[in-house]
Backbone as ProteinMPNN parsed JSONL, in Angstrom:
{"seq_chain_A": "XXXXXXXXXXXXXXXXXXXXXXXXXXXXXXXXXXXXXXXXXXXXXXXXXXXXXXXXXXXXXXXXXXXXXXXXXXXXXXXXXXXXXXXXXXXXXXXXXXXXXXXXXXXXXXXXXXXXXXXXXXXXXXXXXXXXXXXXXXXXXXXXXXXXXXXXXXXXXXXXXXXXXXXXX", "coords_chain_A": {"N_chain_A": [[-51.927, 19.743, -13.294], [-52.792, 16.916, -11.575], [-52.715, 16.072, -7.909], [-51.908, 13.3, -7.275], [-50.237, 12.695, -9.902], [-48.396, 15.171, -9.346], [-46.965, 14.47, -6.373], [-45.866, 11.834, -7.346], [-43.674, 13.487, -9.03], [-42.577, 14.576, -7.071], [-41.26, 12.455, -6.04], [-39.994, 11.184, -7.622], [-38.362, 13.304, -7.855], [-36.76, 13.154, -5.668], [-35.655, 10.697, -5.256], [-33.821, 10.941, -7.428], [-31.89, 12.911, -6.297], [-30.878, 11.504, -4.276], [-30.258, 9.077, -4.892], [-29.434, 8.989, -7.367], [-28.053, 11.217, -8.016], [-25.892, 10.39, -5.754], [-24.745, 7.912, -6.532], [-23.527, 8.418, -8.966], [-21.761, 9.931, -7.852], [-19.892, 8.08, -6.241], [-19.076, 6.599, -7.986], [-17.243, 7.66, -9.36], [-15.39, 8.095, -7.373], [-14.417, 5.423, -7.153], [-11.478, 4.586, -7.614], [-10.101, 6.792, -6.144], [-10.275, 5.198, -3.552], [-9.513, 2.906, -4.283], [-6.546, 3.563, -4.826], [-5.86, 4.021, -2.527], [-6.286, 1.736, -0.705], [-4.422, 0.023, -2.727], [-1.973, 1.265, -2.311], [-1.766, 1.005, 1.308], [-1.949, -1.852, 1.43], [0.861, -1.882, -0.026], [2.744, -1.05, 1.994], [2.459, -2.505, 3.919], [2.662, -5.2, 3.364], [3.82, -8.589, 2.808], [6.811, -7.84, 0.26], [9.573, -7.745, -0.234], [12.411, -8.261, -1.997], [11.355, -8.293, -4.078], [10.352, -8.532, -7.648], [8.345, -6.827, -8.791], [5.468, -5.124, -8.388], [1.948, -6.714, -9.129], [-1.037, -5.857, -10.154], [-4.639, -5.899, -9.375], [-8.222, -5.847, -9.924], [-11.695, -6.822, -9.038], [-13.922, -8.316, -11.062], [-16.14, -6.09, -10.97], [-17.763, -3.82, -12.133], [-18.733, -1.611, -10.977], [-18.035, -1.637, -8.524], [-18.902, -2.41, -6.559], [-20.283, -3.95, -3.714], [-20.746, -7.74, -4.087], [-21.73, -11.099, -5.225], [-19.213, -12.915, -4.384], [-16.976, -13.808, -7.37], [-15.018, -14.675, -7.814], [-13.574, -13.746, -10.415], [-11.131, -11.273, -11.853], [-9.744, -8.732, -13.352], [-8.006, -6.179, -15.028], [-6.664, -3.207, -13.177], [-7.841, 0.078, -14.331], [-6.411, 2.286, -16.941], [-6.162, 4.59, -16.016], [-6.009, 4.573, -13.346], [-3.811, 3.324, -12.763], [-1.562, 4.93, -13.892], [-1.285, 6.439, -11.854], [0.516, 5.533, -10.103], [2.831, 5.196, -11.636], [6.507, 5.189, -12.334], [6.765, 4.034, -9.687], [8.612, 1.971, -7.497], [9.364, -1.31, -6.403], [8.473, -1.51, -9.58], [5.206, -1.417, -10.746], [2.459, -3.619, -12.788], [-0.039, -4.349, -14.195], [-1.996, -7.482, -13.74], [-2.757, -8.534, -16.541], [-0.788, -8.47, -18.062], [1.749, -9.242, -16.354], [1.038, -12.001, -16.089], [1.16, -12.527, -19.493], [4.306, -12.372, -19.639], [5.686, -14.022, -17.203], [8.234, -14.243, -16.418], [9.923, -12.285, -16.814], [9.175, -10.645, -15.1], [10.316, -11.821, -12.394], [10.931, -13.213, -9.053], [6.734, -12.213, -7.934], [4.904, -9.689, -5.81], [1.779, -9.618, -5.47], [-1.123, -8.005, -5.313], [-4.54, -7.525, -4.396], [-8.003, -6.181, -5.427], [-10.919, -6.884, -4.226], [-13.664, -6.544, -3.58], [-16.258, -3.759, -2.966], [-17.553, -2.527, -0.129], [-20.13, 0.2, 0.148], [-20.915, 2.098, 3.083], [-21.611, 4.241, 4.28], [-21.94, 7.645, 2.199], [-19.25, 8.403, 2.929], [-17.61, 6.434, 4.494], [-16.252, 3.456, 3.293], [-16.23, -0.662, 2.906], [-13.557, -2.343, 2.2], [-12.898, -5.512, 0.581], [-9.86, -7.175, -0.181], [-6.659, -8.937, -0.766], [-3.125, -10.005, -0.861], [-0.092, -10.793, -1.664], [2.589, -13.772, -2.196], [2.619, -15.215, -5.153], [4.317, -17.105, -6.178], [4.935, -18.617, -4.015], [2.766, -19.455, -3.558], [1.235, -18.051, -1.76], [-1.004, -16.219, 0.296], [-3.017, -13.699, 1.929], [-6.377, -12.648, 2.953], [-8.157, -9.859, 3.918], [-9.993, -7.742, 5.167], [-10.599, -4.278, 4.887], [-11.052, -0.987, 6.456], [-12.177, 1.768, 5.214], [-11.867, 5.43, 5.008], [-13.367, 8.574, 4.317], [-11.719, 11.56, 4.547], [-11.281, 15.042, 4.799], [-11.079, 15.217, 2.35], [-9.531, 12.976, 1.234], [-9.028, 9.793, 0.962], [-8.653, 7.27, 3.233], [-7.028, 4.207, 4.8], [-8.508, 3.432, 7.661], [-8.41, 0.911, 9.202], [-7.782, -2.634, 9.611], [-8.187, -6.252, 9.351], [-7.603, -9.661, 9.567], [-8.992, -11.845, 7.172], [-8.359, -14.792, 5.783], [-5.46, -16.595, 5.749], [-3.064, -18.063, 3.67], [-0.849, -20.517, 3.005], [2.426, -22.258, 3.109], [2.146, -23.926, 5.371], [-0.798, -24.1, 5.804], [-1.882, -24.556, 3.19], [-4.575, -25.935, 1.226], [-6.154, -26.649, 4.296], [-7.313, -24.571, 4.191]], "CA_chain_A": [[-51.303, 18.562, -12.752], [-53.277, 16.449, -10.332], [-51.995, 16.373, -6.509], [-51.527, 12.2, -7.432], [-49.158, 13.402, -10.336], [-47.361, 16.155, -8.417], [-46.834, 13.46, -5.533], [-44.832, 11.018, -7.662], [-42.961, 13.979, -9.782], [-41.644, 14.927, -5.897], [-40.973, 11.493, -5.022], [-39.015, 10.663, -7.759], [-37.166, 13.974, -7.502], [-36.218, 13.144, -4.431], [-34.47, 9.296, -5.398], [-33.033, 11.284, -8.601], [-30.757, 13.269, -5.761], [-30.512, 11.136, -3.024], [-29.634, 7.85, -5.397], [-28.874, 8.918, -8.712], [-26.491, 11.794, -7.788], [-24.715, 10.024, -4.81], [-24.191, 6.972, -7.083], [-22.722, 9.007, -9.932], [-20.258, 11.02, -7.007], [-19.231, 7.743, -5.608], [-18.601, 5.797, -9.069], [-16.215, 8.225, -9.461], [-14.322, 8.135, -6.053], [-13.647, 4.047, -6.527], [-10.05, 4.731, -8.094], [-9.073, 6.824, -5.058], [-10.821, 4.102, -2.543], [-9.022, 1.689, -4.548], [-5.287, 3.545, -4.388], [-5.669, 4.178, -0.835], [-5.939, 0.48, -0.186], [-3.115, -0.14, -2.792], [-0.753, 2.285, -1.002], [-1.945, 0.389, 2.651], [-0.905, -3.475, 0.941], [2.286, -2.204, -0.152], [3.388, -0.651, 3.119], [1.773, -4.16, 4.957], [2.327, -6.639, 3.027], [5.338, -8.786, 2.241], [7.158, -7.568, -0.794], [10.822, -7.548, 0.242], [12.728, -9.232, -3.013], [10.068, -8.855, -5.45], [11.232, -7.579, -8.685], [7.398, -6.115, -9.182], [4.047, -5.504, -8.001], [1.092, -7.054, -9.387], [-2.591, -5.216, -9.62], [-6.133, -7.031, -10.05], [-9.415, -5.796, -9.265], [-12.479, -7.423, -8.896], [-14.935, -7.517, -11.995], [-17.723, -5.648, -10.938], [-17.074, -2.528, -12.803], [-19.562, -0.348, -10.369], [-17.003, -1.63, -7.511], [-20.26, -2.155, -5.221], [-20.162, -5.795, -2.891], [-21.791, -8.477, -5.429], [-21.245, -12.454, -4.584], [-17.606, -13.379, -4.861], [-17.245, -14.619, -8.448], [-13.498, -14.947, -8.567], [-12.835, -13.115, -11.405], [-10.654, -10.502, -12.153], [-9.118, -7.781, -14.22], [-6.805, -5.041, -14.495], [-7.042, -1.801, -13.113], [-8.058, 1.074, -15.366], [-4.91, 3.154, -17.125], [-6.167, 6.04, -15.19], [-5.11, 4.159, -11.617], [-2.005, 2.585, -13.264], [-0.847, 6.029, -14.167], [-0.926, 7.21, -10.175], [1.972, 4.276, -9.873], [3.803, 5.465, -12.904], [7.285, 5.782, -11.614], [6.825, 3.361, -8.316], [9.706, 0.976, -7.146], [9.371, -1.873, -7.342], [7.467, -1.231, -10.706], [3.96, -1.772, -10.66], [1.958, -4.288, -13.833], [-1.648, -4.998, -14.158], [-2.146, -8.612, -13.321], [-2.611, -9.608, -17.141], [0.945, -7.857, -18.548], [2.286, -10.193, -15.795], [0.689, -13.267, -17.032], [2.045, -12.925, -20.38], [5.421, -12.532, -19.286], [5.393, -13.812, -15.562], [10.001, -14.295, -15.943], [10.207, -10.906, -16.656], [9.657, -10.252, -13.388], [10.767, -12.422, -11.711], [9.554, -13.196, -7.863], [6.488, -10.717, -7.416], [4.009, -9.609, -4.726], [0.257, -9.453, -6.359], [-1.914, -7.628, -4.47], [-5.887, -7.743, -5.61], [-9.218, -5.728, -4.578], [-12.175, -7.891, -4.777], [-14.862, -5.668, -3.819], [-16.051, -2.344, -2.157], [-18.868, -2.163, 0.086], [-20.154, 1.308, 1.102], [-21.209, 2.284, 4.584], [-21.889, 5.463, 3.686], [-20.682, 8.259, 1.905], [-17.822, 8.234, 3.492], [-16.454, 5.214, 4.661], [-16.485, 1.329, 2.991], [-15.296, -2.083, 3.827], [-12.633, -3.193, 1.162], [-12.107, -6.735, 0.756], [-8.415, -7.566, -0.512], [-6.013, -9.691, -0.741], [-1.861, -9.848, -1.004], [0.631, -12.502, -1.406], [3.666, -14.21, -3.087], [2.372, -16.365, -6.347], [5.375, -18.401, -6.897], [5.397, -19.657, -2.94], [1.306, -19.837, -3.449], [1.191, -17.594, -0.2], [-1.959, -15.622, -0.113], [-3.988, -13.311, 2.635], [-7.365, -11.678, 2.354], [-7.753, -8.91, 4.249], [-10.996, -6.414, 5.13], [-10.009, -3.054, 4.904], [-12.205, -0.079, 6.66], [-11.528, 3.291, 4.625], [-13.23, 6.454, 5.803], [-12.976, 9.501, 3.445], [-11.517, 12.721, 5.476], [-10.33, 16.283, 4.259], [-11.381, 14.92, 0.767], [-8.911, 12.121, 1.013], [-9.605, 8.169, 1.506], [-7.465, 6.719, 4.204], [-7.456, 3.229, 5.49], [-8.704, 3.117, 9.186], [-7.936, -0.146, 9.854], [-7.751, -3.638, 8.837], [-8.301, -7.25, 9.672], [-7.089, -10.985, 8.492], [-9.97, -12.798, 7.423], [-7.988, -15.824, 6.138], [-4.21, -16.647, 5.243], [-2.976, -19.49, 2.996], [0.544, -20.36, 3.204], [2.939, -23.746, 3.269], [1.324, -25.013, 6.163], [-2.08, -24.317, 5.991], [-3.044, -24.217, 1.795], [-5.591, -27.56, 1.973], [-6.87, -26.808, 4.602], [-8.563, -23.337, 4.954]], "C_chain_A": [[-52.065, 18.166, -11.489], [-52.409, 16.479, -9.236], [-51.296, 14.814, -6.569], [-50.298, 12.421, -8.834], [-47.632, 14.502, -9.265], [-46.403, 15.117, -7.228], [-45.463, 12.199, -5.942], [-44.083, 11.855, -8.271], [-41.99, 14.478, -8.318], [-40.55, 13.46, -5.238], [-39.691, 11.088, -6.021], [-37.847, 12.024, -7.966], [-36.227, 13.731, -6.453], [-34.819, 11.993, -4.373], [-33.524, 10.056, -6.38], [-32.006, 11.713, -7.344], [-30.16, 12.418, -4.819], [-29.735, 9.958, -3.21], [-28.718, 8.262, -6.366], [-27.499, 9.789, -8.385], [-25.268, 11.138, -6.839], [-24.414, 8.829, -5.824], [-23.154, 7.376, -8.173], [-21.504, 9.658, -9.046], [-19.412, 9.555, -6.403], [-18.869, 6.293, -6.918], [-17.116, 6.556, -9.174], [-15.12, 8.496, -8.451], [-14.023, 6.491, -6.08], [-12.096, 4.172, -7.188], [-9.467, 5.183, -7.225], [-8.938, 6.224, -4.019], [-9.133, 3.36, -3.331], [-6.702, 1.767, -4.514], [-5.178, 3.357, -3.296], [-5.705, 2.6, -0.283], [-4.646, -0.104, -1.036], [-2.068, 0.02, -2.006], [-0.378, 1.034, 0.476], [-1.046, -0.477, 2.068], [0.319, -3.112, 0.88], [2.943, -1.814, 0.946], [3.085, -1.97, 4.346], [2.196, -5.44, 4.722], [3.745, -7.098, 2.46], [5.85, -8.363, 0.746], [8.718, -7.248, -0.793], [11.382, -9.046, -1.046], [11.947, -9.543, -3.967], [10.625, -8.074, -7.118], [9.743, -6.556, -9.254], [6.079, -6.281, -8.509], [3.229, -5.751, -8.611], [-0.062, -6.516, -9.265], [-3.634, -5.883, -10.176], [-7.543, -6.405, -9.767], [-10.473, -6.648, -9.313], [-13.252, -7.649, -10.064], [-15.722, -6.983, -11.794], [-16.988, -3.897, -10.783], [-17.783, -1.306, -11.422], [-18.635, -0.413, -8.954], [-18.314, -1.689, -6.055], [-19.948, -4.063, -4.767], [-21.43, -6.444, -3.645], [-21.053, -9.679, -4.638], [-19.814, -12.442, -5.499], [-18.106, -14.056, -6.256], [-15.81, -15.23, -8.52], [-12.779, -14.883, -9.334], [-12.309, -11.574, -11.4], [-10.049, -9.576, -13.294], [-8.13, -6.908, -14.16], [-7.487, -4.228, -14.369], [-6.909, -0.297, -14.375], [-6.68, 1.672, -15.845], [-5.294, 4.334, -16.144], [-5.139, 5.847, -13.722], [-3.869, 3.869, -12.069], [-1.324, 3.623, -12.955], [-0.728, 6.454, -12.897], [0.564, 6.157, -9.949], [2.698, 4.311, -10.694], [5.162, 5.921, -12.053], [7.789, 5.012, -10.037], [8.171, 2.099, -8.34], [9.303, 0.376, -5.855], [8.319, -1.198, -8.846], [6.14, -2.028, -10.422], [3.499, -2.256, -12.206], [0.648, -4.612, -13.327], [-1.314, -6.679, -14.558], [-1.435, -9.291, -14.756], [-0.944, -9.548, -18.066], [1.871, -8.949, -18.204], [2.331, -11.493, -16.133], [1.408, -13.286, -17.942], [3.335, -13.214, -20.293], [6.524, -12.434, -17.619], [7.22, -14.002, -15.636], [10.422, -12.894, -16.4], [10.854, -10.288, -15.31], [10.316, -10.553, -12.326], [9.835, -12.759, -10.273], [8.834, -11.244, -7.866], [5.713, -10.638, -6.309], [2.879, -8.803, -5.524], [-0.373, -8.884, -5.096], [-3.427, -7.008, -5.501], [-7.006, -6.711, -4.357], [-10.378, -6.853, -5.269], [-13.013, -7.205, -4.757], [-14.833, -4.718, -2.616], [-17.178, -2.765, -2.184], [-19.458, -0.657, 0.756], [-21.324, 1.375, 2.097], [-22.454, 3.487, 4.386], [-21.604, 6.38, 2.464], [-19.258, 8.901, 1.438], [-17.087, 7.641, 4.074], [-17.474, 4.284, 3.492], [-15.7, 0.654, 3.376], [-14.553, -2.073, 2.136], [-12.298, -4.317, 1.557], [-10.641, -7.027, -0.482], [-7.846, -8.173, -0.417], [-4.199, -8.859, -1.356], [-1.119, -11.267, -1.125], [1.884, -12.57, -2.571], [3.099, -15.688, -4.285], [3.013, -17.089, -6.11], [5.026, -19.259, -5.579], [3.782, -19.512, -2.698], [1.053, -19.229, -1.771], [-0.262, -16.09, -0.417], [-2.715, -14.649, 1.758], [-4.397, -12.454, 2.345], [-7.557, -11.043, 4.093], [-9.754, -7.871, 4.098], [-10.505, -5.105, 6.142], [-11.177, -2.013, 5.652], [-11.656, 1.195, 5.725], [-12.672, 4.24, 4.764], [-12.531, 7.923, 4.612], [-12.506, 10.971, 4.453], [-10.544, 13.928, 4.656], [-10.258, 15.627, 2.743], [-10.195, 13.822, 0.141], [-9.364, 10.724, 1.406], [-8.469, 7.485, 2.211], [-7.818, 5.653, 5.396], [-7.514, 3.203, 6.894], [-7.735, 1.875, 9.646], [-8.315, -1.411, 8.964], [-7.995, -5.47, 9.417], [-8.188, -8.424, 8.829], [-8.56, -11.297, 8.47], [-9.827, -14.073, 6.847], [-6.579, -15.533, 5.535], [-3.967, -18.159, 4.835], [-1.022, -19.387, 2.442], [1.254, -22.0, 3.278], [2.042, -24.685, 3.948], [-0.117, -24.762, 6.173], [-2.89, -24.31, 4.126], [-3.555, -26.341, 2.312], [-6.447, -27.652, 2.846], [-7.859, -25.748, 5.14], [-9.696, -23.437, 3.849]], "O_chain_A": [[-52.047, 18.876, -10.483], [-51.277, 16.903, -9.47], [-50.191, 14.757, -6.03], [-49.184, 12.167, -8.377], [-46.492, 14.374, -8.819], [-45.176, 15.101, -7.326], [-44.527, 11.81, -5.243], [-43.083, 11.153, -8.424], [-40.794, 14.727, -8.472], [-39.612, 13.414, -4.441], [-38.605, 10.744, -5.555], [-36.658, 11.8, -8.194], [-35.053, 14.101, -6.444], [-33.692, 12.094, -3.887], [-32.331, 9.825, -6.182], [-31.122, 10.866, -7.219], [-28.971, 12.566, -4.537], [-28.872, 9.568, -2.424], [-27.51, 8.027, -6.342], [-26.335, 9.392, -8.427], [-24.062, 11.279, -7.044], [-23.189, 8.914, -5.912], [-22.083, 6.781, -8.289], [-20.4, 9.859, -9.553], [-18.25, 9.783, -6.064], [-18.461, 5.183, -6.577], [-16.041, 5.966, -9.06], [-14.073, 9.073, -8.745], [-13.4, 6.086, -5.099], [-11.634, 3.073, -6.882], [-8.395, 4.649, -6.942], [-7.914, 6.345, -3.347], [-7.992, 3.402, -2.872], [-5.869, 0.878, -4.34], [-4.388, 2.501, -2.898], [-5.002, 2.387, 0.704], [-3.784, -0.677, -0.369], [-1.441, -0.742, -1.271], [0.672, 0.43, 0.693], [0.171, -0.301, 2.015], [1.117, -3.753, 1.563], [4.055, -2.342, 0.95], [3.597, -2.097, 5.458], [2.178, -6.444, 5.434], [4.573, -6.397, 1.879], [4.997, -8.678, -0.084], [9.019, -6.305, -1.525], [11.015, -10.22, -1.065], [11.786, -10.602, -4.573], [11.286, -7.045, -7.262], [9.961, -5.633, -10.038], [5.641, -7.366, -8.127], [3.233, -4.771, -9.355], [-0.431, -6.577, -8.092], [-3.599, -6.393, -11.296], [-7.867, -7.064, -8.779], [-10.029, -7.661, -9.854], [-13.406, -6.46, -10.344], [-16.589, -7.282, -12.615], [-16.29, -3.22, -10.028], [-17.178, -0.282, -11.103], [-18.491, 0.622, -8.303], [-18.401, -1.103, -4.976], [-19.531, -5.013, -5.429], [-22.574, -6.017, -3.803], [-20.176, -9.554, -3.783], [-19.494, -12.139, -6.649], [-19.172, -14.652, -6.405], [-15.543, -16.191, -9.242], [-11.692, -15.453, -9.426], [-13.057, -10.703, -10.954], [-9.996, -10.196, -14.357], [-7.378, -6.901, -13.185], [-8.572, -4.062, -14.926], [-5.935, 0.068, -15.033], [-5.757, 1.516, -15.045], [-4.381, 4.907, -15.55], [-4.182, 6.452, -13.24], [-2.879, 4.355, -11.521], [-0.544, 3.607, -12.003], [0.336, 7.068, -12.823], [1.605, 6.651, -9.517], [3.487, 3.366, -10.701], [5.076, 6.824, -11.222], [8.809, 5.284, -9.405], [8.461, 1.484, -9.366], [9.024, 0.894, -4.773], [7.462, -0.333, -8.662], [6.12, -3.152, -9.921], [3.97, -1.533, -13.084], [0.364, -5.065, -12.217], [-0.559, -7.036, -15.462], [-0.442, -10.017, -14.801], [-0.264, -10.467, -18.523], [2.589, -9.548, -19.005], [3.356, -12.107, -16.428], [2.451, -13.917, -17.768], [3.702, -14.269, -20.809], [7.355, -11.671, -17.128], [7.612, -13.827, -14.482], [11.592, -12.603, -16.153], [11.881, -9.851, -14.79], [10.805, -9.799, -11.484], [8.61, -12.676, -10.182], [9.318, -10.112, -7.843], [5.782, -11.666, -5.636], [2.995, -7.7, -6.058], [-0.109, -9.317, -3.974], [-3.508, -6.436, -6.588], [-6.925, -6.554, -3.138], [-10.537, -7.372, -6.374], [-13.476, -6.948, -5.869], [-14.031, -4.663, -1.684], [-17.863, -3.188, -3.116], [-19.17, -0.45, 1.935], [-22.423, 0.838, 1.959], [-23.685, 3.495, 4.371], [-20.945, 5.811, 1.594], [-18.626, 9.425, 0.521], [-15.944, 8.034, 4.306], [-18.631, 4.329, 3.074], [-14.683, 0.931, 4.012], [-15.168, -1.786, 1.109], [-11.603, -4.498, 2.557], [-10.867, -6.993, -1.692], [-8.295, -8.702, 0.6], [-4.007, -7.789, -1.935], [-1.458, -12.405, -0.797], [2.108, -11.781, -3.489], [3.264, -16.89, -4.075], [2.469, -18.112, -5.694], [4.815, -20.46, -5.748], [3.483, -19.445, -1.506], [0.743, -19.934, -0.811], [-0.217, -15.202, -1.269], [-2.76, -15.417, 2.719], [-3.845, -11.517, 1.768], [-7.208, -11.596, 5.136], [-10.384, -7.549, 3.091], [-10.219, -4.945, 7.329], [-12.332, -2.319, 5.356], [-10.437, 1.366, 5.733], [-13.887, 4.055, 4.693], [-11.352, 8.05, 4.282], [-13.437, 11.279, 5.198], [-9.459, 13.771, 4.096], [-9.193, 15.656, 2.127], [-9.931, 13.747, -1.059], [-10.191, 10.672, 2.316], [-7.42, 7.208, 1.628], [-8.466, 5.84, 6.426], [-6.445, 2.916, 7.434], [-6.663, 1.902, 10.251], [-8.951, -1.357, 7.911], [-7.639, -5.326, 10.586], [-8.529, -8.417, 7.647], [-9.297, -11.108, 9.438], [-10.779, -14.823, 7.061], [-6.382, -14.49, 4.913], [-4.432, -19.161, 5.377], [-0.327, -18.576, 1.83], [0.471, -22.919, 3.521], [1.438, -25.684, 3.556], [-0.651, -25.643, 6.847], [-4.082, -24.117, 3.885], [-3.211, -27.271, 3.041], [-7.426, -28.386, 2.711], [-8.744, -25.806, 5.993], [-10.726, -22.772, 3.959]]}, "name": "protein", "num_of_chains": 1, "seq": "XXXXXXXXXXXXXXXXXXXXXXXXXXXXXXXXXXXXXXXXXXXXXXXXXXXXXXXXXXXXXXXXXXXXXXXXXXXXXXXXXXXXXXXXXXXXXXXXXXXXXXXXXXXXXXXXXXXXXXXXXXXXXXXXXXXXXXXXXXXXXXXXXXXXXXXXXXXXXXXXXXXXXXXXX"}
């Protein structure tokens, strides 16, 4: 093996661990990213008189920050199943859709996307709100991973849409 061989068989050992494995360890940590900001919304966010919560994620299956598209989906059965049991009851977005008088009034709460920092933290962008009264705020989340758990730091409005202001944000 030439020293120009050897050279690239080190180099791309090197991306194989440094990319390939951390991407594969942190594909698999966006479900508990993504409760841990559930959890936050419902302890934050209005939901007083809702007969159910609403879940949406973003489409971008890898859960990495991509340009807003504005589409969504439901969350995997795997995440559902952590909310099995929750009061109000918890529905993936499109359940709701089909039969939005079921529920009656609910409080939707959506992830749009995950950007990571590191790691061990990312930004979550999110959103919460009441459908029926078209009441909406998005929301960037910090979440830092600690003692092998993901737990939202902190949080900030980054807009709200509500009676008086839908039109004009």
């Amino acid at each position: 093996m030439s020293l120009t061989q050897l050279g690239r068989l080190l180099i791309f050992l090197f991306l194989l661990v440094t990319v390939g494995w951390g991407g594969a360890d942190r594909a698999g940590q966006l479900d508990d990213i993504r409760e841990a900001v559930f959890r936050y919304q419902f302890d934050h966010c209005e939901r007083q008189g809702v007969g159910a919560y609403v879940l949406s994620v973003g489409a971008d299956k890898e859960g990495v920050a991509q340009k807003r598209t504005g589409r969504q989906e439901d969350p995997d059965d795997e995440l559902m199943r952590r909310f099995q049991g929750h009061q109000p009851p918890i529905v993936q977005a499109s359940v709701w859709q089909q039969t939005p008088t079921r529920w009656g009034r609910v409080s939707a709460f959506h992830i749009m996307r995950i950007a990571w920092i590191n790691d061990h933290e990312v930004t979550v962008e999110g959103s919460c709100g009441i459908p029926s009264d078209q009441e909406r705020e998005e929301f960037l989340y910090r979440v830092m991973q600690a003692a092998g758990a993901w737990v939202v730091q902190e949080h900030s409005l980054l807009r709200a849409t509500d009676q008086d202001t839908r039109g004009r944000l």
